[in-house]
C-alpha positions as CSV (number, residue, x, y, z in Angstrom):
1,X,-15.7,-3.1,-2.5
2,X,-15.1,0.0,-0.6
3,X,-16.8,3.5,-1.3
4,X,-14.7,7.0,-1.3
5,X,-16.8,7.8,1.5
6,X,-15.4,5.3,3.7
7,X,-12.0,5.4,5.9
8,X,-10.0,3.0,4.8
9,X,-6.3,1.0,6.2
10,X,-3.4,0.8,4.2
11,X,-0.5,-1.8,6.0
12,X,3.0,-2.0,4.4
13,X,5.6,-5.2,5.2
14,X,8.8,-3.6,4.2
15,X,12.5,-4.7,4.2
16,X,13.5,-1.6,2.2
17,X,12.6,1.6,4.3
18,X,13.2,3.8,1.2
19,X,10.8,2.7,-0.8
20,X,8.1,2.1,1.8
21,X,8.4,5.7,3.0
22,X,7.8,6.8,-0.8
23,X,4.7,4.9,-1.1
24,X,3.6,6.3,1.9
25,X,4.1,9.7,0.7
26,X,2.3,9.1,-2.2
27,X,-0.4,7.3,-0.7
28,X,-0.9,10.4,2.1
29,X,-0.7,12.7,-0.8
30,X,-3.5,11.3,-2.9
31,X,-6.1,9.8,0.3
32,X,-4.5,12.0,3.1
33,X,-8.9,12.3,4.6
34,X,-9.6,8.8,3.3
35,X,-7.5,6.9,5.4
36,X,-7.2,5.9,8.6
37,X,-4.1,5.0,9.4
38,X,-1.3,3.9,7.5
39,X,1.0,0.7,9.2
40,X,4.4,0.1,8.8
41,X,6.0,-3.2,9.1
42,X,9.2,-4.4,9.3
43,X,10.3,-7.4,7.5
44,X,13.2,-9.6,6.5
45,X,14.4,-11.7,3.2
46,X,13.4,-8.6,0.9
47,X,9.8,-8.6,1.4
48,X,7.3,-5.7,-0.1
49,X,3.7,-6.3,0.5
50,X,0.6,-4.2,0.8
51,X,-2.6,-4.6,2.0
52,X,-5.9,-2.5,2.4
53,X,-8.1,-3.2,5.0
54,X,-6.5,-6.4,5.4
55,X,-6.6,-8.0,1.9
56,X,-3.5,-8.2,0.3
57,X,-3.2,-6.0,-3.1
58,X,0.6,-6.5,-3.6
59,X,3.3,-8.9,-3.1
60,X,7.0,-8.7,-4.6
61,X,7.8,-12.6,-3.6
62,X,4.7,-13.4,-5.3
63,X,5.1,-10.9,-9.0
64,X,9.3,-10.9,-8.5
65,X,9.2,-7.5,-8.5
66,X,8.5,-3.9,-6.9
67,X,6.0,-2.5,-7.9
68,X,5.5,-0.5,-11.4
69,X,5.5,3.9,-11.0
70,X,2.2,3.9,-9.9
71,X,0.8,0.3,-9.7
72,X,0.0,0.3,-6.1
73,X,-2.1,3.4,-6.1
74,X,-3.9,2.4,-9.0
75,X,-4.3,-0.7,-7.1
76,X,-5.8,1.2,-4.0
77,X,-8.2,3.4,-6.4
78,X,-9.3,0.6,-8.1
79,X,-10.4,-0.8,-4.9
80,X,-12.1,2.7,-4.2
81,X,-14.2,2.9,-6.8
């Protein structure tokens, strides 16, 4: 569990650009001071998966799907509680 106090590491494995640049957007515009660096990854075969600080909090080959308006940040405050 991570505190809001502590920096934290978001890491994105991306075959579509456009909708790993929006995440980032929204992820820098919600925890631009809480985060220590944001890593982009390029895939292949349609992959979308994010981790913070290392542990996996979304995959689209696993679900079948991008994720939901919203889902990942809530995923990422949830985590910051």
């Amino acid at each position: 569990m991570y505190t809001k106090s502590m920096k934290f590491t978001v890491e994105i494995l991306f075959w579509n650009r456009n909708k790993a640049t929006s995440l980032v957007a929204e992820i820098l515009e919600e925890f631009l001071y809480d985060i220590e660096y944001v890593l982009l990854i390029p895939a292949c075969d349609r992959e979308f998966e994010v981790g913070v600080n290392g542990e996996n909090i979304f995959s689209k080959n696993m679900i079948g799907r991008h994720g939901y308006k919203g889902e990942i940040l809530n995923k990422i405050r949830g985590l910051l509680k």
